[in-house]
ROZA-291152 format. One record per residue (C-alpha): residue number from 0; residue in one letter; z, y, x. Coordinates in steps of 0.001 Angstrom, whole numbers, plus 524288, in hexadecimal, padded with zeros to 5 digits. Each point is the difference from the previous one (the first is absolute). Layout:
// ROZA-291152
- nr rest Z Y X
- NUM a Z Y X
...
//
This chain:
// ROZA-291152
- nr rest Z Y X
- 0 x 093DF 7567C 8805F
- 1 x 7FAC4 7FEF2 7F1F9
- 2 x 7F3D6 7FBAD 7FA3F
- 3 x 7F3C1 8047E 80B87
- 4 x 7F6F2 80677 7F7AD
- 5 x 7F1C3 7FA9D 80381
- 6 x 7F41D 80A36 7FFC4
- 7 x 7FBA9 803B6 7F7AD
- 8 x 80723 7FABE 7F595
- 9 x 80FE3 80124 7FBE0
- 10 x 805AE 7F441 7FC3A
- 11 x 80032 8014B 7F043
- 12 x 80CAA 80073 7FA44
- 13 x 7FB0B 802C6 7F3D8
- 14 x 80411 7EF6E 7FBE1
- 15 x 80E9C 8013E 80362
- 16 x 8030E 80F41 7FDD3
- 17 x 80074 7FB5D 7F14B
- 18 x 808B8 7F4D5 803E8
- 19 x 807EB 80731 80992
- 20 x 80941 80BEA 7FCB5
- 21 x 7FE08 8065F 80BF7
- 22 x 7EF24 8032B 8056E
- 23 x 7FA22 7FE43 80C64
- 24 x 800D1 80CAA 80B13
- 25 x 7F569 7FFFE 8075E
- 26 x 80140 807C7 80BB4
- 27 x 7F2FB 804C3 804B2
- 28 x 7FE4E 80B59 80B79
- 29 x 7F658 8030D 809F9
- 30 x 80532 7FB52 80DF4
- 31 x 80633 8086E 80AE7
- 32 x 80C96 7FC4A 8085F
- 33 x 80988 803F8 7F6BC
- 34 x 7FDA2 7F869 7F664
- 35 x 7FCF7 7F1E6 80890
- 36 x 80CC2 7FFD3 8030D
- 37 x 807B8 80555 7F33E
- 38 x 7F76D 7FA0E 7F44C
- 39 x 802CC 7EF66 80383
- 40 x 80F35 8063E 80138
- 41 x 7FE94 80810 7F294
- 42 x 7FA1C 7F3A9 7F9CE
- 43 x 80A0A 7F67E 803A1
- 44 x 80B31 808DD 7FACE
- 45 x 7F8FD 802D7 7F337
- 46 x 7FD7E 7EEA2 7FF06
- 47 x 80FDD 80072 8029A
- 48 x 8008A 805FE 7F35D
- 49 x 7F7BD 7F5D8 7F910
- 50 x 7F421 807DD 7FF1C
- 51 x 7F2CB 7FAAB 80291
- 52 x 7F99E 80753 80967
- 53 x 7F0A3 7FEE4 8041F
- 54 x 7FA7E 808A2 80AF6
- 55 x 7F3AF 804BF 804C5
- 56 x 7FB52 80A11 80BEE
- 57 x 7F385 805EE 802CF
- 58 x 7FD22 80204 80F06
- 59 x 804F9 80DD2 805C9
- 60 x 7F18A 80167 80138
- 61 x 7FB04 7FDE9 7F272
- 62 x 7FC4B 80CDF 7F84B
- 63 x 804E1 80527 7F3EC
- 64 x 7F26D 7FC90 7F972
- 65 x 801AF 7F32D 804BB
- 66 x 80C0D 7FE38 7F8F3
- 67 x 7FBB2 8065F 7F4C4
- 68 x 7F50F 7F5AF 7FF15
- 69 x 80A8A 7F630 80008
- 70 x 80928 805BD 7F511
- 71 x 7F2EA 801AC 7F870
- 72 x 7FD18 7EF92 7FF04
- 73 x 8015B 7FAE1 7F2C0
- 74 x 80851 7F47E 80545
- 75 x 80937 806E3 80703
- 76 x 801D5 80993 7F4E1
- 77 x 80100 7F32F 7F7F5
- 78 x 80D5E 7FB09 80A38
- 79 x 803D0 80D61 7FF81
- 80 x 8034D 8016B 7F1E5
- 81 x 80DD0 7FF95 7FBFA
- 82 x 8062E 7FE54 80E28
- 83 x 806DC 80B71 8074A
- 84 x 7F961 80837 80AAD
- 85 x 807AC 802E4 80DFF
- 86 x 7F5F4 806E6 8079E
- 87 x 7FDD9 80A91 80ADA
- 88 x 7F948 80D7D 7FAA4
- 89 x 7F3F3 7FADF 806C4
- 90 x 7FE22 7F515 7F4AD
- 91 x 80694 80527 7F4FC
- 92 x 7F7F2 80AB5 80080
- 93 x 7F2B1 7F7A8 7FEF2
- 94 x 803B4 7F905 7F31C
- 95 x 7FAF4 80726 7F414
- 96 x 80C66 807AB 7F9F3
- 97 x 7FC23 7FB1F 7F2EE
- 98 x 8006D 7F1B5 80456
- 99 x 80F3E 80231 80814
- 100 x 8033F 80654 7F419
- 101 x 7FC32 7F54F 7F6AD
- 102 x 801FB 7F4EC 808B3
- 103 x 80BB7 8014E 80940
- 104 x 80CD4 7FC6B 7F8DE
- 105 x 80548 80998 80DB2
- 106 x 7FC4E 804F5 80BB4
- 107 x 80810 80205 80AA5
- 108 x 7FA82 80A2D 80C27
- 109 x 7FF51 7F7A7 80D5C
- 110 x 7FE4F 80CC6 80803
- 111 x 80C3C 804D5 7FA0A
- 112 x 80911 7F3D5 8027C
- 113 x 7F9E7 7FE8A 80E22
- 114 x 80560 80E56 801C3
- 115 x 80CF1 7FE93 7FB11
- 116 x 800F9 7F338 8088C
- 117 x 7FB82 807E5 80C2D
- 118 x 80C02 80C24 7FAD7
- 119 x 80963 7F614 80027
- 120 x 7FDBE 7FA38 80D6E
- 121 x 7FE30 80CBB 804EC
- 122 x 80A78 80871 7FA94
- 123 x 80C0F 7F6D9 8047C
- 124 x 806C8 7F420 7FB1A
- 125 x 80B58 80754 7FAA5
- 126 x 7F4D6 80647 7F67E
- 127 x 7F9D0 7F318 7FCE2
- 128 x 804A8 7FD10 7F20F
- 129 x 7FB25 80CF3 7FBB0
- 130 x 7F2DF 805B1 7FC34
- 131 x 7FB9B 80C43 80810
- 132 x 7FDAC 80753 7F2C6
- 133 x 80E69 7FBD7 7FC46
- 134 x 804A4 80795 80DF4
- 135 x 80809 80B7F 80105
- 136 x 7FE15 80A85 806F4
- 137 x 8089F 7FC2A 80D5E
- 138 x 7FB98 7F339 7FEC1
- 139 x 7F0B0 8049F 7FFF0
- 140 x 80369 80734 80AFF
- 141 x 80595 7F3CE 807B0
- 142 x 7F402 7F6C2 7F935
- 143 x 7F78F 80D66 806AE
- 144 x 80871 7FE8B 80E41
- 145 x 7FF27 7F1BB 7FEF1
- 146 x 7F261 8005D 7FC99
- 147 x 7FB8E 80AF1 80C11
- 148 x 806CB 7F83F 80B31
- 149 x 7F89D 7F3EF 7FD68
- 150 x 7F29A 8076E 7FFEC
- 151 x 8057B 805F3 80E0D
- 152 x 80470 7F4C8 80475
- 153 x 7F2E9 7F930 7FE4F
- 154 x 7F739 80D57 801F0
- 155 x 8058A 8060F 80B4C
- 156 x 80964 80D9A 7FE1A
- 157 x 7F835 80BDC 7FBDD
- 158 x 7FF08 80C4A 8087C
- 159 x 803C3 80712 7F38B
- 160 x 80567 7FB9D 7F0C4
- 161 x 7FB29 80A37 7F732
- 162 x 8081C 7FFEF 7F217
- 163 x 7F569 8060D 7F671
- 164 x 80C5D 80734 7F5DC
- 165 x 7F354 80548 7F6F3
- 166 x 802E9 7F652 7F300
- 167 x 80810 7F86D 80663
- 168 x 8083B 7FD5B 7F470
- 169 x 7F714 7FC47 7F6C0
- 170 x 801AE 7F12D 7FFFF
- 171 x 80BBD 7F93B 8081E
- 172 x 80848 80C86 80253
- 173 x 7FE74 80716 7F203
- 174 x 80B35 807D3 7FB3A
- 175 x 7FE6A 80355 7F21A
- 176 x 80BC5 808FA 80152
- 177 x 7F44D 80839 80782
- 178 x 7F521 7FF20 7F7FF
- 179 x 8044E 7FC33 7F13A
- 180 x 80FF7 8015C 7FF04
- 181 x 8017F 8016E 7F172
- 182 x 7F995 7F0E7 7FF91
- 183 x 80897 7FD12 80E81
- 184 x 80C3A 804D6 7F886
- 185 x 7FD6E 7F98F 7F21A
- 186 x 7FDD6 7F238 807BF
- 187 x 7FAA6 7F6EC 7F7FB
- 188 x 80039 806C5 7F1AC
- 189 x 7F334 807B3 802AE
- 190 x 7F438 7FA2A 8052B
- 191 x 7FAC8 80361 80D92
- 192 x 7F351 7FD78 7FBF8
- 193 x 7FF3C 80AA6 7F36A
- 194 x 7F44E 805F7 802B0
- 195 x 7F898 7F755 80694
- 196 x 7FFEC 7F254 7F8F1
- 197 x 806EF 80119 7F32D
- 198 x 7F38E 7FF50 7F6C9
- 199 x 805E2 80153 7F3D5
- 200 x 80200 80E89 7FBAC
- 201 x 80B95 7FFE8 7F6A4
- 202 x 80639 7F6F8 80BC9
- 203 x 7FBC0 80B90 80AEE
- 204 x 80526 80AE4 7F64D
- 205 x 80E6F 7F937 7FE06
- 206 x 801B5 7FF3C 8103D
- 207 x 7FAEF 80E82 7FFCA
- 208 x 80A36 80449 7F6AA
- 209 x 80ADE 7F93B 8062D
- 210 x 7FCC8 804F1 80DF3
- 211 x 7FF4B 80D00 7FA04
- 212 x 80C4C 7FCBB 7FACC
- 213 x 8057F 7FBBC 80A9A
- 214 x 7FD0B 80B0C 8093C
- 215 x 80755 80988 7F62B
- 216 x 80B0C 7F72A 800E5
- 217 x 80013 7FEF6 80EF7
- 218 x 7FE6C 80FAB 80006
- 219 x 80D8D 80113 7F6C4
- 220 x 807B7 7F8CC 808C4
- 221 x 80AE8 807AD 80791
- 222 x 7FFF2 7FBE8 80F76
- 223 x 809D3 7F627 7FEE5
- 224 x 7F842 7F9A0 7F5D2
- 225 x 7F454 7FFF5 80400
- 226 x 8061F 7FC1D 80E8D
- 227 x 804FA 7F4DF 7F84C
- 228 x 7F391 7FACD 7FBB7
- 229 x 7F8ED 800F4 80BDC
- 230 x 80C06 7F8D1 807D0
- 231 x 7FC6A 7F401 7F64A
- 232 x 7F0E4 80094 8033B
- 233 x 7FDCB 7F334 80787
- 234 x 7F313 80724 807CA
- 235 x 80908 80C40 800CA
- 236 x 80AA4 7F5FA 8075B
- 237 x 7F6A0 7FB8A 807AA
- 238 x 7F903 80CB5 804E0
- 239 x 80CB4 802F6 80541
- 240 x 80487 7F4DC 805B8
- 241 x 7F21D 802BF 8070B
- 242 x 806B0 80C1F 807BC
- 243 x 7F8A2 808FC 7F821
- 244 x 809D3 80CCD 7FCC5
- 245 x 80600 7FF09 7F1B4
- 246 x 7FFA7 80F21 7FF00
- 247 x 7F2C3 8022C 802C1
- 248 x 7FB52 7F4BD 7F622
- 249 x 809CE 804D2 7F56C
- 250 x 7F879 80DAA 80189
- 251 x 7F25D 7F8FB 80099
- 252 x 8030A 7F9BB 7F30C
- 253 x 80538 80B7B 7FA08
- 254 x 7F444 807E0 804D1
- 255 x 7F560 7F503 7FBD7
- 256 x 80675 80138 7F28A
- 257 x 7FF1F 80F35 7FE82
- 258 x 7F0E4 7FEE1 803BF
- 259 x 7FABC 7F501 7F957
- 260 x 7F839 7F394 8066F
- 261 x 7F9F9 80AE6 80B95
- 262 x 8084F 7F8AB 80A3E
- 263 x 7F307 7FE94 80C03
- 264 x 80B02 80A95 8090D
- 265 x 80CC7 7F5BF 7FDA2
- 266 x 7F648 7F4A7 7FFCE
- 267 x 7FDC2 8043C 80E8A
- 268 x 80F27 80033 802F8
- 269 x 80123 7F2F1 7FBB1
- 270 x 7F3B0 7FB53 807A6
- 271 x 804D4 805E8 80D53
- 272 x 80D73 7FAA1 7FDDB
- 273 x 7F7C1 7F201 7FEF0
- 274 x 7F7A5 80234 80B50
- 275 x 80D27 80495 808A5
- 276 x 807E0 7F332 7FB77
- 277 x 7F4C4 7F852 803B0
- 278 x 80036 80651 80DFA
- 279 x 80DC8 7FC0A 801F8
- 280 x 7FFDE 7F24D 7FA77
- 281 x 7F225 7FD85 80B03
- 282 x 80876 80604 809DF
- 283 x 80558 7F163 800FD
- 284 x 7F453 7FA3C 80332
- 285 x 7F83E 80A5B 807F3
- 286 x 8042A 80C66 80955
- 287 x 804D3 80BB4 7F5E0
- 288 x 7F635 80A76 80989
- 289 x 7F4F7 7F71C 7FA5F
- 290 x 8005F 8022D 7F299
- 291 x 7FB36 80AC5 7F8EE
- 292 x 800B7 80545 7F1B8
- 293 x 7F3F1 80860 7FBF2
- 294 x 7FAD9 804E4 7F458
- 295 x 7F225 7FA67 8019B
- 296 x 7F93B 7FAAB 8097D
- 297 x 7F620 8088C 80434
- 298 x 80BA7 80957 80447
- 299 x 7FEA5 7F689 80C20
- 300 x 7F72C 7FBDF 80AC6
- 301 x 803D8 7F057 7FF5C
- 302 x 7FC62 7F738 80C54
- 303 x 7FC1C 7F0F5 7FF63
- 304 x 80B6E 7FCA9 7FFE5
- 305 x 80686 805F7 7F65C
- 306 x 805FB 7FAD9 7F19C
- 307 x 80093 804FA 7F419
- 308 x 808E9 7FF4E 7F3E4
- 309 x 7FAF3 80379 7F412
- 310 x 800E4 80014 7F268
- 311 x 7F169 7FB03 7F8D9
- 312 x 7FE74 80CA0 7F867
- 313 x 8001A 8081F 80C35
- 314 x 7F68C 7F65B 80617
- 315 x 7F5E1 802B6 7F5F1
- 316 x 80388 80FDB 8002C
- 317 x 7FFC9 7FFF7 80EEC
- 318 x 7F47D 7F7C6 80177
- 319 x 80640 7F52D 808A1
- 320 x 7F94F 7F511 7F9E7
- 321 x 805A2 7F3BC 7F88C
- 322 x 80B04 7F988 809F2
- 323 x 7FFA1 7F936 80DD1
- 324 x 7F969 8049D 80D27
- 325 x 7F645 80A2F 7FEF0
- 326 x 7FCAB 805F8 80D6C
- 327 x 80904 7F826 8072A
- 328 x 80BC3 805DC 7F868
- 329 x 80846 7F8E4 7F767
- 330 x 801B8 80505 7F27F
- 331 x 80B7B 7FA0A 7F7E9
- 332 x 7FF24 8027D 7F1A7
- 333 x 80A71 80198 7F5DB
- 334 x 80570 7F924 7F75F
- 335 x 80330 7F5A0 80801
- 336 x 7F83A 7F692 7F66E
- 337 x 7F3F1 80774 805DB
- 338 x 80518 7FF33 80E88
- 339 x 80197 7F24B 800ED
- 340 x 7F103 7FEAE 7F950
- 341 x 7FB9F 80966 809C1
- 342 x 807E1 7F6C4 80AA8
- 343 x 7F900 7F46C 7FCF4
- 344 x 7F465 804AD 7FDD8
- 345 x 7FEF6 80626 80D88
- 346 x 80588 7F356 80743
- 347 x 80ADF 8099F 80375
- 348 x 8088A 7F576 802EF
- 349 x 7FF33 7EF73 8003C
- 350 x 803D2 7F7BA 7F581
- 351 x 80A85 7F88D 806FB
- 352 x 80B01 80322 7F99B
- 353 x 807E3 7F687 7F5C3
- 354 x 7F8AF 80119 7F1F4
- 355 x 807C1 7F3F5 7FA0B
- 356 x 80964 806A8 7FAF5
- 357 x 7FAA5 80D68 7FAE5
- 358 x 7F3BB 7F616 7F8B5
- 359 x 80CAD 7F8E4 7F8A9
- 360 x 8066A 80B24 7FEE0
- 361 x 7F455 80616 7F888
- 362 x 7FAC2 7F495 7F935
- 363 x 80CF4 7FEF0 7F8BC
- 364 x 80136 80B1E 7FA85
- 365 x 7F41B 7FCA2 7FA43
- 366 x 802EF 7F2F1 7FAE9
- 367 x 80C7F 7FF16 7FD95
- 368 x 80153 7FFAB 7F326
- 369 x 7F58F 7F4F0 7FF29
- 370 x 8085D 7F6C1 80850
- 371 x 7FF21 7F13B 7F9CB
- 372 x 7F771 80412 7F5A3
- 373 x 7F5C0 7F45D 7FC5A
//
């Protein structure tokens, strides 16, 4: 597995990155289970692509301001220059930004490979190929299923399964339809992000004007029109093909529309729908009495032994702390990125499943384009 970086100092690549097209990646994170067994796999597969690879690991016991010490040497910062960074958040975050930004020809985020790695073994093999933030809905919901039966399986079954529906749709079940249809409807000609990133003003103004636009259009249509267009929404298709009544969401959109962006009351349809398809797709894997959908969780006096499902925001709002096992009750936070972190992080269930082919999965979609490059 690649060059063994020797502490404290990198191997320099500074002599052959001018000779070769292609720099060194050094791969540097602070130890833990996880990564012993996935970083000599991630290495090997990034070497298949003929990429020189160099790794070094601090102890699971070393601090952050001993690591900080370390990205601080002259010499390392010497082999650092002009390579490529893979490292955990741990790391990364204790090299000056000015130096990564300087320095690194890329960086690439260990903690957030080792996650998707984790999704993919955990979600199914017939999911494998994809990325969890590629998922649709039904499939998230399977990747969810998939994902709550191997936490039982290992963790014993709870006494109760408490589906938190407050903001439930804000990350891997959001339906635009519910909280911005003029952008869900328009697809990809107006940006979702218009008020929030777009920084430059004349930019912001011309996706203004054409939602305006737009909304005056939408307005003019007769029902069969306006049926029409919402028959060739893809998330539209797919909200039905859900189970969720067409009627009612034709009326939601048509009422979201004569209001303006005020949507919190259909915003809450759309989140109890979520929490109630959730509830069937567990019954599978755990007795229907046993789950529960609930607005919050202080509505409830929860046991030991009980789970929770939850989407991050509500954590925070509700208080239930970031992720895992906090008074003996397992909390599993949405999106599912954030579950499986919470997963490992709380030794929720062994590493003894198959990584191999998730890690080449993964590393080639990173890669591939660089494949017998010299």
């Amino acid at each position: 597995m690649g060059e063994k970086i020797s502490d404290p100092n990198i191997p320099s690549a500074q002599s052959k990155v001018e000779e070769e097209k292609l720099p060194l990646i050094n791969i540097i994170y602070r130890d833990n289970d996880l990564y012993t067994n996935f970083v000599p796999k991630i290495a090997q597969n990034i070497e298949s692509f003929g990429r020189r690879v160099a790794t070094k690991s601090f102890p699971r016991e070393a601090s952050v301001q001993e690591i900080k010490k370390y990205f601080e040497s002259d010499d390392v910062k010497g082999s650092l220059k002009g390579t490529e960074l893979f490292a955990d958040e741990t790391c990364r975050g204790q090299v000056d930004y000015k130096f990564r930004s300087d320095n690194f020809k890329k960086e690439y985020y260990l903690d957030s490979f080792a996650n998707r790695i984790m999704s993919h073994c955990l979600i199914g093999k017939e999911l494998i190929e994809k990325n969890d933030d590629t998922l649709c809905v039904p499939e998230k919901l399977v990747a969810l299923k998939n994902i709550v039966k191997e936490v039982i399986d290992k963790n014993g079954e709870p006494e109760n399964l408490y589906v938190v529906n407050g903001r439930i749709s804000d990350h891997d079940f959001n339906n635009n339809l519910f909280s911005r249809p003029v952008e869900a409807l328009l697809e990809k000609k107006l940006r979702f992000s218009t008020y929030i990133n777009i920084k430059d003003q004349d930019e912001r103004n011309k996706n203004k004007e054409l939602r305006e636009k737009e909304i005056v259009r939408l307005k003019s249509l007769n029902e069969e029109e306006f049926l029409s267009v919402l028959e060739n929404n893809s998330e539209f298709k797919e909200t039905i093909n859900l189970g969720f009544d067409k009627d009612k969401l034709i009326n939601i959109i048509n009422l979201i529309l004569k209001e303006g962006d005020e949507t919190d009351s259909q915003q809450l349809v759309w989140n109890n729908f979520v929490a109630n398809k959730i509830k069937e797709f567990l019954k599978d894997v755990i007795d229907e009495e046993k789950i529960r959908t609930i607005s919050n969780p202080w509505e409830v006096e929860s046991g030991d032994n009980d789970y929770f499902i939850v989407d991050r925001h509500a954590q925070v709002e509700y208080r239930l702390y970031k992720g895992g096992v906090y008074k003996s009750k397992i909390i599993l936070p949405l999106p599912l990125a954030d579950m499986i972190e919470s997963i490992v992080k709380n030794n929720l269930l062994d590493i003894n499943f198959n990584v191999d082919k998730a890690i080449e999965t993964e590393v080639e979609k990173m890669f591939s384009g660089e494949k017998n490059k010299e």
